[in-house]
C-alpha positions in Angstrom: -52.6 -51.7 60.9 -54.3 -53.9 58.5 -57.8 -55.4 59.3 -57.6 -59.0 60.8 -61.5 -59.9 60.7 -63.3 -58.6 57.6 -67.2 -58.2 57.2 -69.0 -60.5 54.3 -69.2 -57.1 52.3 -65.3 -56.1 53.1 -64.3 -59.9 52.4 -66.4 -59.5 49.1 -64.7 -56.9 48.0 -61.2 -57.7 48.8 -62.1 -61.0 46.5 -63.8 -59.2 43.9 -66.9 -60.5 43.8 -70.5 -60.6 45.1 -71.4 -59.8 48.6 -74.0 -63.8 48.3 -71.3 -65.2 46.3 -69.3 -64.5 49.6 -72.6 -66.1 51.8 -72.6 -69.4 49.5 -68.6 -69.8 49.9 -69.5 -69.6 53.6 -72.3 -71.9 53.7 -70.2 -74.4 51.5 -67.3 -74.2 53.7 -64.8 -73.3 51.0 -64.0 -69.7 52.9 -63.9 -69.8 56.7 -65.6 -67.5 59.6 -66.0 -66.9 62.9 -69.2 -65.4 64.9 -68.3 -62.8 67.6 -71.8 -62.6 69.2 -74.4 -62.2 66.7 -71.8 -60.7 64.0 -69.9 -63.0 61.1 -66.6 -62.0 60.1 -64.3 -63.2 57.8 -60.0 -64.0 59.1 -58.3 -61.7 56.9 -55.7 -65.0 56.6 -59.0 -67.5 55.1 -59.5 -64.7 52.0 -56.2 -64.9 51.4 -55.9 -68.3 51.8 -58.8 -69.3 49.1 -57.6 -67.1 46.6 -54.6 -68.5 46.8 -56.3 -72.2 46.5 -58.6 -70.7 43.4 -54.8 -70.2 41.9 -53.5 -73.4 42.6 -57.1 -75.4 41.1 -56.9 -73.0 38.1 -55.2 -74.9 34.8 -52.2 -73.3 34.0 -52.6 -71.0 31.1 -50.0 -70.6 28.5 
């Protein structure tokens, strides 16, 4: 069974970058999360969802 919340760190490295890039996509509002008590984690369904918006603001390279 695949992971439905991620950590920061797991959501980080599923995207492929920076574990405070993650942090400042969070704080901007660009990549969703919910708090389960004092813990963050990140719906497996928002990291898919922003790369999938990164793709679609990206200019089409030919």
């Amino acid at each position: 069974m695949d992971k439905v919340l991620l950590t920061p760190i797991e959501a980080a490295a599923a995207l492929g970058i920076g574990r405070s890039k993650v942090y400042e996509l969070l704080q901007s509002g660009q990549l969703t999360s919910v708090h389960i008590g004092r813990c963050r984690r990140v719906p497996a369904d928002a990291v898919h969802s922003f790369a999938s918006s990164l793709r679609r603001s990206s200019p089409m390279q030919t």
